[in-house]
N, C-alpha and C positions, 0 to 999 in steps of 0.2 A: 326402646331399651338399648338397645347395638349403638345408635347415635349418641345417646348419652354416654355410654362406657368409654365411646371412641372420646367424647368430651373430656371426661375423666382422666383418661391415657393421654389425653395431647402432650409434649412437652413444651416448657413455654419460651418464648421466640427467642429466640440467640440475637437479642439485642447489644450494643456493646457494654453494656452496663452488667447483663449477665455473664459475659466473658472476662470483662476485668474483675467480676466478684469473684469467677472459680479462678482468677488466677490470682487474687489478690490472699483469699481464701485459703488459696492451697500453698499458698508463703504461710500464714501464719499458722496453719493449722502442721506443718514440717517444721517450724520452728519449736513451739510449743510441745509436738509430740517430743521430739528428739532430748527437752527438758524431762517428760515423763520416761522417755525410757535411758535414759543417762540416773534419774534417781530407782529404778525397777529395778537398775543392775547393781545400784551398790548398796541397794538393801539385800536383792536377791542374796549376792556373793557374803553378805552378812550372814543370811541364815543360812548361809553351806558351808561353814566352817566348819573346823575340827569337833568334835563331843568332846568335853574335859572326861577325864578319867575319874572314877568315884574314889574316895579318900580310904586309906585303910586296907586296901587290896596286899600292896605290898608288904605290909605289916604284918597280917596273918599268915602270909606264905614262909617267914624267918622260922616262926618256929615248929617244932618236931610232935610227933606226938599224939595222940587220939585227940585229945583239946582240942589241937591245930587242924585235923581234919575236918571237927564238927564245927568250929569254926568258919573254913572254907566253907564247908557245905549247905552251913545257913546263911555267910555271905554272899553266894554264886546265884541264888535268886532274886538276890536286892538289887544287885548288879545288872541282870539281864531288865528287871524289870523300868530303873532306871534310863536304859539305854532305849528301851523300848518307849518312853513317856518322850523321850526326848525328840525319838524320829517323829511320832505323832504330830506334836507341836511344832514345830520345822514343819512338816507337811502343811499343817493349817494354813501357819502364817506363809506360805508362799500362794495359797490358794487364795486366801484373802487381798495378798497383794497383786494376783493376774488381776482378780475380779473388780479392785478399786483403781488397776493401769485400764482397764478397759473404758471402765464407767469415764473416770477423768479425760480419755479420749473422745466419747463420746460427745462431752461436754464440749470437750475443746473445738471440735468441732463445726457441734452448731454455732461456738461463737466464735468460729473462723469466719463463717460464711455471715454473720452479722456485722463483724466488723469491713468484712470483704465488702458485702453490700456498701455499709456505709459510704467508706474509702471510694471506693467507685460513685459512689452518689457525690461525692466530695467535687470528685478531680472532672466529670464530664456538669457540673453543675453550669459552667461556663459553656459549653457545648446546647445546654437546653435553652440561655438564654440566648445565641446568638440566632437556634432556629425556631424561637418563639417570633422575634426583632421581624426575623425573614423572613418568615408569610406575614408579619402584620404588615410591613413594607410592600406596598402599591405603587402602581404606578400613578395615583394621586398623592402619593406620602413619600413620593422619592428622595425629598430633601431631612428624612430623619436619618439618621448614622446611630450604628451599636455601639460606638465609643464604652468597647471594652476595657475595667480596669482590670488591675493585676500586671504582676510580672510580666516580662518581656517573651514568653512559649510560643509554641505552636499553635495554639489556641489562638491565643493573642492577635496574632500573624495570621492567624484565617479570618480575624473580626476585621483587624485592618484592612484584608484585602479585600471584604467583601464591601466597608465602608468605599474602599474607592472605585469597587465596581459600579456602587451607586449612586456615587457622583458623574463617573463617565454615563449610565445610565439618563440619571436627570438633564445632563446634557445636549443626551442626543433628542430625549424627546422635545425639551424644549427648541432645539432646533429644528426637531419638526412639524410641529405648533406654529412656530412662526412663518418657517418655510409651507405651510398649508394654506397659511392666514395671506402670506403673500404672491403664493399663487392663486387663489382664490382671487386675491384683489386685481390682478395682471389680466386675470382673464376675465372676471366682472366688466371691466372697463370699456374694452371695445365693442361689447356684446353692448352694452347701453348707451353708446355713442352711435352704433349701428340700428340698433332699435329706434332710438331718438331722431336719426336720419329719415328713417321710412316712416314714423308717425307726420314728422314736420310736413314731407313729399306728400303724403294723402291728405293730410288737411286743408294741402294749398290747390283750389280747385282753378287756377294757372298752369298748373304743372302742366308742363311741353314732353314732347317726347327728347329734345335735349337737355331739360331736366333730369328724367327719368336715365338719362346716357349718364349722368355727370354722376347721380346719384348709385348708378351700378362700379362706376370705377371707383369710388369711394368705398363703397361694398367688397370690391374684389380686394384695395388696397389693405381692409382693413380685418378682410380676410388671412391676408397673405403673412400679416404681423400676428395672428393666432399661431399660424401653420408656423410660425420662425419660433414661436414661443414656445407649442406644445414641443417643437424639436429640440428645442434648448434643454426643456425639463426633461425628455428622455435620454438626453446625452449625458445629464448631470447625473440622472439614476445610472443608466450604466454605470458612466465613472466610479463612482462609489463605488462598485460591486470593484470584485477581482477583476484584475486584468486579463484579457485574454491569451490567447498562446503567444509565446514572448518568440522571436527572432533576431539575430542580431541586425541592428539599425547603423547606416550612419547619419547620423543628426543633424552634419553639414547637406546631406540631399535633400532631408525632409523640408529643412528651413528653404533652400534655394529653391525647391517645389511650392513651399506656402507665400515666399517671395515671388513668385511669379505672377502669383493670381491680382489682376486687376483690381484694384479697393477704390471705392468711389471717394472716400474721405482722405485719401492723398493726394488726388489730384483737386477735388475740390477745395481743400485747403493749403496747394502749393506746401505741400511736406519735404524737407531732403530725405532723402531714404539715405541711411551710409552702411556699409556690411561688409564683418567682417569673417570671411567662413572658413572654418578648417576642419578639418576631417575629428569625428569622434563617434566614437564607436559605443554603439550599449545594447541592451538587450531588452526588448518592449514589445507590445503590441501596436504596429504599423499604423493602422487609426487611430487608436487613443492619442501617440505622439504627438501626428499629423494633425490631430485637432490640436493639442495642447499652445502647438509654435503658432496654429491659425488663431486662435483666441487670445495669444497674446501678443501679437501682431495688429489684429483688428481692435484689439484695446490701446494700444500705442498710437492706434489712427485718429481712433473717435474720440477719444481724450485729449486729442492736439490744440493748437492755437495755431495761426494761420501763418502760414510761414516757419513752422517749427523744424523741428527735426526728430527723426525717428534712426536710431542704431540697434542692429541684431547683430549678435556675433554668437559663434560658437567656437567650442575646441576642448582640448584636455586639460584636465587639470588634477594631478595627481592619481592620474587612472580614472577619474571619475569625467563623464562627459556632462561640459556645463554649456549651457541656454541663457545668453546676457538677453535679453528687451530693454531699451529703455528711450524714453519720449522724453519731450518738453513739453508743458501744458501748463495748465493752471496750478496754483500753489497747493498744494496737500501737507494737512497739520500733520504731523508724525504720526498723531495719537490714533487719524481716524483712518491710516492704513491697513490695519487689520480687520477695520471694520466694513471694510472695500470687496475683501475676500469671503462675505458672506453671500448667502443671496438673496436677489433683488435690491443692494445696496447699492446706493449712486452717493458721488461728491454733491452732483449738484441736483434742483425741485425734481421730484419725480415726473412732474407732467409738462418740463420746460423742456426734457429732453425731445428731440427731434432725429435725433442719428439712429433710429432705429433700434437701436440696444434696449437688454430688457434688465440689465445687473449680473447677468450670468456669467460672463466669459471667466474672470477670473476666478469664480467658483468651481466652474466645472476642469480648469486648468489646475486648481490648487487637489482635484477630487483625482485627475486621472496622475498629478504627482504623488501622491499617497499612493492609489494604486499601484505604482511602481518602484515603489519603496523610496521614492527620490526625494529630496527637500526644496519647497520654493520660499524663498526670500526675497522682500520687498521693504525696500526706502526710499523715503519721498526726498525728492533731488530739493536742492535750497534753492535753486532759481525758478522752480518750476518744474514740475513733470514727476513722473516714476520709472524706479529701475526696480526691474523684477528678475532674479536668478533662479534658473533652475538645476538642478545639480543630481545628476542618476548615480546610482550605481556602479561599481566597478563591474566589468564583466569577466564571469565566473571563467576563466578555463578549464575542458577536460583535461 
């Protein structure tokens, strides 16, 4: 019984549909009153006027005389009685009219708060379908949009933006759909090249123990290009994350430090190295950098042609500190520049590569420039090769 009354008593949720009815409510129901009591007062003041005087008063009082007295004296009670029917009726008709400004308030009302309803049923009805759309939107159904119509509002403007949440959404997952499907593939690969070695080795009942030596250094090599790959893929996640605690950099160290490091595809391929360093200063995280200038370096390598050229340069420019790369190489269409910057993408067969590269460098370089709010820019040179810019930040002064 307790639990039920408390049922009974609940008040019902202060959704915002019941908040725009008592407010929507409480405009019409003040509009409306204020017409009932603007006409209350001007009947009221109607039936408070003067009493007219009874006719003939003045008349009997002119003359003189016993007549005149009995006159009066049967006058003086038509008079009173008159004046007395009068207040009566005055009284009524003001009681009848509190009691009909009430009732009419009442009325008004309840169909304040009907109309209230409505009205708010009206204006949030665009609010019910935008989060009906939103739960039915999956991340199997990410390519539908609430393509709200109506005026240009607020509403409006929250449908739009949820439509483009759900485009960056479909986005990302599809990018990592692909990105699963092609590390799955990167790493499928040597695991069954390595497997296919030691089945071949045991079925050849020759096998030597210089056999068995050849077939461990093939094992360890092809170990060692898992171990370069799983590193690649956590360099890439990192990247993507936020960057870490920022310090101020200078950009010319990083690069003459990532220059230093011996690359076997410069000298195997007789490369000019030409550099041009100047001081520029920004604000980053030390590794992410440092990888940033080595990835795009050891991609100016491997993407070379024999005898090519490779130029780095850095310096300022307009406060901002810029990172030039750029190689000679093979020819690259314009179109499939950006499709370079993904990962696991190559220009050229995926299984004719030999340089050890897995498609990452310029992913995880374009991942750790986002993370530093920076923009990198690439076009394909018309003789051959790519130039790739990367461009930080101004640094903040206290």
């Amino acid at each position: 019984m307790r639990t039920l009354r408390r049922g009974l008593l609940r008040l019902p949720r202060r959704t915002a549909r019941v908040r725009l009815t008592v407010l929507y409510g409480a405009a019409v129901f003040l509009a409306c009153g204020a017409v009932v009591v603007a006409v209350t007062y001007l009947v009221y003041g109607v039936l408070d006027g003067p009493t007219p005087q009874p006719v003939g008063h003045s008349q009997l009082s002119v003359r003189r005389g016993r007549a005149t007295v009995v006159q009066e004296a049967e006058a003086a009670p038509r008079t009173a009685t008159i004046h007395v029917a009068g207040l009566g009726q005055t009284a009524l008709d003001k009681q009848q009219l509190l009691i009909a400004s009430a009732i009419a308030l009442a009325v008004i009302a309840v169909a304040a708060a009907a109309i209230g309803w409505l009205i708010a049923g009206r204006v949030l009805r665009p609010l019910a379908t935008i989060t009906a759309a939103a739960r039915r939107i999956s991340a199997s159904s990410l390519h539908e949009r609430l393509a709200l119509p109506g005026p240009h509002d607020e509403l409006k403007e929250l449908a739009d933006t949820l439509d483009g949440l759900f485009a960056r959404l479909e986005t990302a997952f599809d990018a990592e759909r692909r990105f699963a499907a092609s590390a799955s593939h990167e790493l499928r690969t040597p695991l069954t090249r390595e497997r296919t070695l030691l089945q071949v080795t045991l079925a050849d009942p020759a096998a030597t123990t210089a056999t068995w030596q050849a077939v461990s250094r093939d094992l360890l090599a092809s170990n060692t290009e898992q171990e370069r790959l799983i590193e690649a893929l956590l360099t890439l996640a990192s990247s993507e994350a936020a960057a870490g605690e920022h310090e101020p950099l200078d950009l010319a160290a990083v690069t003459s430090a990532a220059l230093a490091v011996p690359r076997p595809a410069i000298s195997r391929l007789g490369l000019h190295v030409q550099t041009a360093i100047q001081p520029a200063i920004l604000d980053g995280d030390q590794l992410l950098v440092q990888q940033l200038v080595t990835n795009l370096i050891d991609n100016a390598a491997r993407h070379n042609i024999p005898g090519g050229d490779i130029r780095v340069a850095t310096g300022t420019s307009r406060g901002h500190a810029v990172l030039s790369v750029t190689n000679s190489g093979r020819v690259i269409p314009p179109a499939e520049v950006s499709r370079l910057f993904q990962p696991f993408q190559r220009l050229g067969p995926r299984l004719a590569r030999t340089d050890g590269g897995h498609g990452l460098g310029l992913s995880i370089a374009r991942a750790i420039a986002t993370a530093h709010a920076a923009t990198i820019e690439a076009h394909a040179r018309p003789g051959g090769g790519l130039a790739v810019d990367v461009t930080f930040p101004p640094v903040l002064t206290p």
